[in-house]
N, C-alpha and C positions, 0 to 999 in steps of 0.2 A: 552616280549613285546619290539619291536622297533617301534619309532617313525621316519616317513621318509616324511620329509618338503619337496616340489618341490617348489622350490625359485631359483631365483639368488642370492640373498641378505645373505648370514648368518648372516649378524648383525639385520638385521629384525627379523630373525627366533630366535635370541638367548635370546630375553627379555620374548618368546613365550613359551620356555624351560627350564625358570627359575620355579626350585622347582621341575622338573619332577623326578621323581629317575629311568626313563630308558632313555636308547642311543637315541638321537639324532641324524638322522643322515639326511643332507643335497644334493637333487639329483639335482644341477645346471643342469644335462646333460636332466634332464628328459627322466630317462631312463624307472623306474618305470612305469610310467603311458602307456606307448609301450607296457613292459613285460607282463604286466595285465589286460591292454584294461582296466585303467583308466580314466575316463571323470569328474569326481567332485570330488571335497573335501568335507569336509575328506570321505575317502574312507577305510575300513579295510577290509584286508584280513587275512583268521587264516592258519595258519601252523603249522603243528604240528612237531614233534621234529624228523621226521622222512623227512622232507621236504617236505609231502606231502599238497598239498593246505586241510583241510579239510570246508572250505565254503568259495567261491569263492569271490571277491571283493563285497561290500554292502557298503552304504552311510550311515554311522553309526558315532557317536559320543564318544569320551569316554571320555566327559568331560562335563561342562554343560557350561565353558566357552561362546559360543555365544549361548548360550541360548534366551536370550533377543532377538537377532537376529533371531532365528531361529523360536523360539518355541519349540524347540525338546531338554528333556532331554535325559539324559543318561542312568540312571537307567533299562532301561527295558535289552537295548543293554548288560550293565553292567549288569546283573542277569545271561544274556546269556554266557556272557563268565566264568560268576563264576562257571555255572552247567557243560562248557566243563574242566575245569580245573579239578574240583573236580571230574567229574566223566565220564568225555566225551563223555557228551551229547551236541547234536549240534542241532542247531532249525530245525524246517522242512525245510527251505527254503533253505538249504545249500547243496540241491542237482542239484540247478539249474545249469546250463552251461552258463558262459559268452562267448557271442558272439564276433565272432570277427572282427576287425573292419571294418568297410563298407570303400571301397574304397576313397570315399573325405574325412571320417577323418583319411587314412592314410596320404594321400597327405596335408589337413592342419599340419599333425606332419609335414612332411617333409619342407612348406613351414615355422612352426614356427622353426625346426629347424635350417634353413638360414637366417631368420631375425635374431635371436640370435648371430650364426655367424659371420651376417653383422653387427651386433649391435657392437659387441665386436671388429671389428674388423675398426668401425670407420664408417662405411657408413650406415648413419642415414637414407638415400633416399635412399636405397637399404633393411634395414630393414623394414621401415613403408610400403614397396610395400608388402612383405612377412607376417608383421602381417597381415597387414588387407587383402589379400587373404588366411592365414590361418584360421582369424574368419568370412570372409564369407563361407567358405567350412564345417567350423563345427561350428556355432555356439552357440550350446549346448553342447559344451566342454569346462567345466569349467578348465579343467586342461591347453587349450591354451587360452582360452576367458581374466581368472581372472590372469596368469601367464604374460600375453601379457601385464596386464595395468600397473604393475610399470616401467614397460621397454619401454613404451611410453606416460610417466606423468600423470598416470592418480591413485588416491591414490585407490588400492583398497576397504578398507573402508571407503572411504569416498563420 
Protein backbone atom coordinates (compact mmCIF):
# COMPACT_ATOMS: atom_id res chain seq x y z
CA UNK A 1 0.00 0.00 0.00
CA UNK A 2 1.17 3.65 -0.93
CA UNK A 3 -0.50 6.50 0.10
CA UNK A 4 -0.25 9.48 -2.59
CA UNK A 5 -1.66 13.18 -1.16
CA UNK A 6 -2.14 15.70 -4.16
CA UNK A 7 -1.27 18.85 -2.19
CA UNK A 8 1.11 21.64 -2.45
CA UNK A 9 1.36 21.90 1.23
CA UNK A 10 3.43 18.75 2.79
CA UNK A 11 3.18 20.20 6.06
CA UNK A 12 -0.65 20.04 5.69
CA UNK A 13 -0.52 16.41 4.45
CA UNK A 14 2.05 15.34 7.30
CA UNK A 15 -0.33 15.68 10.63
CA UNK A 16 -2.68 13.55 7.92
CA UNK A 17 0.03 10.66 8.03
CA UNK A 18 0.76 10.53 11.43
CA UNK A 19 0.41 6.88 12.63
CA UNK A 20 0.04 5.59 9.10
CA UNK A 21 2.59 2.68 8.81
CA UNK A 22 2.80 3.06 4.81
CA UNK A 23 4.87 5.68 2.56
CA UNK A 24 3.50 8.77 2.17
CA UNK A 25 4.03 10.17 -0.67
CA UNK A 26 3.36 13.78 -1.69
CA UNK A 27 2.46 14.79 -5.83
CA UNK A 28 2.92 18.81 -5.66
CA UNK A 29 3.24 18.39 -9.63
CA UNK A 30 -0.17 16.52 -9.85
CA UNK A 31 0.95 14.24 -11.90
CA UNK A 32 -1.03 11.33 -10.70
CA UNK A 33 -4.34 12.48 -11.11
CA UNK A 34 -3.21 12.95 -15.38
CA UNK A 35 -1.66 9.42 -15.29
CA UNK A 36 -4.98 7.82 -14.12
CA UNK A 37 -7.72 10.28 -15.30
CA UNK A 38 -8.29 11.15 -11.46
CA UNK A 39 -11.12 13.53 -10.69
CA UNK A 40 -11.95 13.13 -6.64
CA UNK A 41 -10.51 12.17 -3.55
CA UNK A 42 -9.60 9.82 -2.25
CA UNK A 43 -9.43 7.75 -5.22
CA UNK A 44 -7.74 4.14 -5.10
CA UNK A 45 -6.33 2.22 -7.62
CA UNK A 46 -5.01 -1.61 -7.11
CA UNK A 47 -1.74 -2.87 -8.68
CA UNK A 48 -0.61 -5.69 -8.45
CA UNK A 49 3.03 -6.60 -7.83
CA UNK A 50 3.37 -7.30 -11.34
CA UNK A 51 2.52 -3.45 -12.37
CA UNK A 52 -0.35 -4.32 -13.78
CA UNK A 53 -3.63 -2.09 -12.85
CA UNK A 54 -5.89 -4.96 -11.51
CA UNK A 55 -9.20 -2.59 -10.84
CA UNK A 56 -9.00 0.59 -12.19
CA UNK A 57 -9.34 4.11 -10.17
CA UNK A 58 -12.64 3.83 -7.66
CA UNK A 59 -13.61 6.62 -5.04
CA UNK A 60 -13.08 4.44 -2.06
CA UNK A 61 -12.03 5.00 1.27
CA UNK A 62 -9.56 3.22 3.54
CA UNK A 63 -10.10 4.87 6.55
CA UNK A 64 -13.30 5.98 8.20
CA UNK A 65 -11.57 9.21 9.13
CA UNK A 66 -14.21 11.70 7.31
CA UNK A 67 -16.74 9.53 8.05
CA UNK A 68 -18.88 12.13 9.76
CA UNK A 69 -18.39 14.02 6.54
CA UNK A 70 -19.06 11.57 4.29
CA UNK A 71 -21.28 9.06 5.51
CA UNK A 72 -19.29 6.33 4.00
CA UNK A 73 -17.26 3.79 6.01
CA UNK A 74 -14.61 1.75 4.97
CA UNK A 75 -15.23 -1.53 5.90
CA UNK A 76 -16.92 -2.85 2.95
CA UNK A 77 -14.08 -1.27 0.58
CA UNK A 78 -11.69 -2.89 3.37
CA UNK A 79 -13.27 -6.64 3.00
CA UNK A 80 -12.39 -6.03 -0.59
CA UNK A 81 -9.09 -5.59 -0.52
CA UNK A 82 -8.49 -8.32 2.17
CA UNK A 83 -10.19 -10.99 -0.27
CA UNK A 84 -7.62 -9.57 -3.19
CA UNK A 85 -4.77 -9.99 -0.94
CA UNK A 86 -5.48 -13.15 0.47
CA UNK A 87 -6.73 -14.79 -2.49
CA UNK A 88 -7.05 -12.47 -5.47
CA UNK A 89 -10.30 -12.03 -5.76
CA UNK A 90 -11.26 -8.70 -7.08
CA UNK A 91 -15.02 -7.26 -7.11
CA UNK A 92 -16.92 -7.40 -10.23
CA UNK A 93 -16.70 -3.95 -11.00
CA UNK A 94 -13.04 -3.98 -11.54
CA UNK A 95 -13.43 -4.78 -15.06
CA UNK A 96 -14.54 -1.58 -16.00
CA UNK A 97 -12.40 0.88 -18.23
CA UNK A 98 -11.80 4.41 -17.10
CA UNK A 99 -12.29 6.84 -19.66
CA UNK A 100 -10.37 9.15 -20.90
CA UNK A 101 -10.44 12.58 -20.37
CA UNK A 102 -12.82 14.70 -22.23
CA UNK A 103 -11.25 17.50 -23.93
CA UNK A 104 -12.04 20.64 -21.44
CA UNK A 105 -10.82 18.60 -18.48
CA UNK A 106 -7.59 18.22 -20.34
CA UNK A 107 -7.31 21.87 -20.83
CA UNK A 108 -8.62 22.74 -17.18
CA UNK A 109 -5.33 20.49 -16.04
CA UNK A 110 -3.39 22.56 -18.32
CA UNK A 111 -4.85 25.88 -17.18
CA UNK A 112 -4.49 24.63 -13.35
CA UNK A 113 -1.27 23.68 -14.23
CA UNK A 114 -0.27 27.50 -15.20
CA UNK A 115 -1.91 28.99 -12.38
CA UNK A 116 0.32 26.81 -10.12
CA UNK A 117 3.21 28.00 -12.08
CA UNK A 118 2.06 31.67 -11.97
CA UNK A 119 1.35 31.16 -8.47
CA UNK A 120 4.68 30.07 -7.60
CA UNK A 121 6.18 32.16 -9.54
CA UNK A 122 4.70 35.41 -8.02
CA UNK A 123 1.79 36.39 -10.35
CA UNK A 124 -1.06 36.14 -8.25
CA UNK A 125 -3.41 38.11 -11.39
CA UNK A 126 -2.00 35.65 -13.81
CA UNK A 127 -2.90 32.61 -11.47
CA UNK A 128 -6.52 33.63 -10.32
CA UNK A 129 -7.27 34.08 -14.30
CA UNK A 130 -6.10 30.26 -14.64
CA UNK A 131 -7.74 28.74 -11.55
CA UNK A 132 -10.82 30.05 -12.05
CA UNK A 133 -10.80 29.08 -16.08
CA UNK A 134 -9.64 25.80 -14.97
CA UNK A 135 -12.82 25.35 -12.49
CA UNK A 136 -15.08 26.58 -14.90
CA UNK A 137 -14.02 24.03 -17.59
CA UNK A 138 -14.21 21.04 -15.21
CA UNK A 139 -15.98 21.72 -12.36
CA UNK A 140 -16.53 18.34 -11.05
CA UNK A 141 -13.02 17.77 -10.76
CA UNK A 142 -12.39 17.57 -7.28
CA UNK A 143 -8.86 16.98 -7.97
CA UNK A 144 -8.62 20.96 -9.57
CA UNK A 145 -11.84 22.30 -7.80
CA UNK A 146 -10.59 21.18 -3.93
CA UNK A 147 -6.67 21.49 -5.03
CA UNK A 148 -7.33 25.12 -6.29
CA UNK A 149 -8.88 26.44 -2.78
CA UNK A 150 -5.88 26.51 -0.49
CA UNK A 151 -3.86 28.23 -3.22
CA UNK A 152 -6.55 30.83 -3.43
CA UNK A 153 -7.55 31.19 0.47
CA UNK A 154 -10.11 29.46 0.63
CA UNK A 155 -9.86 26.53 3.75
CA UNK A 156 -10.81 23.51 2.26
CA UNK A 157 -12.56 22.25 5.15
CA UNK A 158 -13.94 24.74 6.15
Amino acid sequence: VIAVAIDENVDVVAPLADGITYPVLVDTEHRLPELYAVNNVPTVVWIDEDDRIVRPNANEFGSDMFTEFTGIHCEDHMEQVRAWVRDGTVPDDAGYEVADLADDEITARLHFRLAVHARRAGRADVAERHFAEAKALAPHDFTIVRASMPLTGVDPFG
